[in-house]
N, C-alpha and C positions, 0 to 999 in steps of 0.2 A: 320818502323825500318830499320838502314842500320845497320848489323852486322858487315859486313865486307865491303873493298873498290869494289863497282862495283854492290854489292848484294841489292836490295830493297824488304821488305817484308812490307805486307800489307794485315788487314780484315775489314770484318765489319760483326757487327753481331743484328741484329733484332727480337724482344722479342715485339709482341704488343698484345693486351688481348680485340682485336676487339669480343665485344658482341652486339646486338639490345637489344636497350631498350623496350620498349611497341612498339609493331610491329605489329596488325592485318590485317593478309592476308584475312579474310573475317570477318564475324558477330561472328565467335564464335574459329577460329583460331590463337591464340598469340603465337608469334615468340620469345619474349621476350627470354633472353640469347643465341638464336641461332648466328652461325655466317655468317657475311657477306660474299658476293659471292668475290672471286678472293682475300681474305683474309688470308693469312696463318699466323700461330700464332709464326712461327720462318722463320727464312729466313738469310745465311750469306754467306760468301764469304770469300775466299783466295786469295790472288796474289802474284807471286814472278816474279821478272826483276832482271837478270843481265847482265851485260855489261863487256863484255871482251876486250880488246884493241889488237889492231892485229895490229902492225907498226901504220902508219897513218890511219888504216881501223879500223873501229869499229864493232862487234859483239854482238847481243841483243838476249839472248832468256829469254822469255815471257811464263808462265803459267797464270790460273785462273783456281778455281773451285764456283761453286754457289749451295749452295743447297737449297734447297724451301722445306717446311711443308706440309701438306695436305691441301687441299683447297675445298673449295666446288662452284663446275662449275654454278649449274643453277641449279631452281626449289629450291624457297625459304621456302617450305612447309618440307623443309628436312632440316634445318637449326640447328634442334636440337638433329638431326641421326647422330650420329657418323658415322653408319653403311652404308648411302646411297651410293648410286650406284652412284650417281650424285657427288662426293667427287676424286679427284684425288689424287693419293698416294703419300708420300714426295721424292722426287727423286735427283739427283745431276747430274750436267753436267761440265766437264773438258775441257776448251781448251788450245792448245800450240801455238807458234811461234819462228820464227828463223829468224831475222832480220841482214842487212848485210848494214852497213853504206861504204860510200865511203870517201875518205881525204876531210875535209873542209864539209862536210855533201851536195856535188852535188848531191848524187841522193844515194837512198837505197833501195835494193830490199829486198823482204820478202816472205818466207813463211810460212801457218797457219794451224791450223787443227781444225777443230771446231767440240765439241761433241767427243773428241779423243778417248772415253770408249763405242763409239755408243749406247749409253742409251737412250732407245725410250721412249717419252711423249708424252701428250696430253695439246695444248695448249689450247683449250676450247671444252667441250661440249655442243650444245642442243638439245631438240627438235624439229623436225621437223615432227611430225605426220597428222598437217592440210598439210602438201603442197605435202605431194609423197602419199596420201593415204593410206598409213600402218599405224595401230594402234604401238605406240611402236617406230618409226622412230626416228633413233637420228643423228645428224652429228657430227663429229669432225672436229676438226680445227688443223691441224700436224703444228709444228713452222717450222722455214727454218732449224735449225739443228735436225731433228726428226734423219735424218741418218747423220752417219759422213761424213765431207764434207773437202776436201782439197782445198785450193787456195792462191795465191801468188798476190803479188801487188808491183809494180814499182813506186815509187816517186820522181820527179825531182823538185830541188829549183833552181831558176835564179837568 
């Protein structure tokens, strides 16, 4: 949607009703209606861009937020637990930016902020119990915005 001159808004919004069908984990285990690993049952997103004109200079600043559902990491035997441990909670991440165009668009510097509400996640879980010898051993896997992270970038057109 452009509401106004300069202003761009945009989402999107994800609704899927991921179940196993007949799914035996062994001789006497069915999964059936559980759900699938790295699955979440909603999932959507915001965006908004606008552009401000400055003389011949252009100015851009840039939002997004994403928010993701609960999901369930690993170990398919919990598939039909709400409650497992193994289950990441539904969480939302925000980023910004502040873009700086030059006349004729030669070159445009930028800066971003990613993660701007520092909302810490977990981008996967597993087991790890055979390889460090603890019973119980798990690792995670942190994404590159688990902390907020600030950085700029330079672009030049020829």
């Amino acid at each position: 949607v452009r509401p106004v001159d300069g202003l761009r808004l945009s989402g999107n919004f994800l609704i899927a009703d991921n179940k196993f069908g007949d799914l035996f984990l062994n001789a006497t285990t069915n999964i059936k209606g559980g759900d699938p690993l790295n699955a979440p049952e909603t999932k959507w997103g915001l965006n908004a861009s606008y552009d401000i004109p400055v003389g011949e200079w252009g100015i851009n600043l840039n939002t997004n937020y994403t928010w993701t559902g609960n999901t369930l990491f690993t170990n398919l035997a919990d598939a039909n637990n709400a409650a497992s441990i193994w289950r990441r909670p539904s969480f939302g991440v925000a980023n910004g930016a502040i873009n700086i165009s030059a006349p004729d668009d030669r070159f445009k510097i930028g800066i971003y902020v990613k993660n701007l509400f520092n909302k810490h996640y977990v981008a996967g879980l597993r087991r790890i119990s055979g390889s460090v010898g603890g019973a119980g051993a798990v690792a995670q896997a942190l994404p590159r915005d688990f902390d907020r992270y600030v950085g700029a970038n330079v672009t030049f057109n020829f």
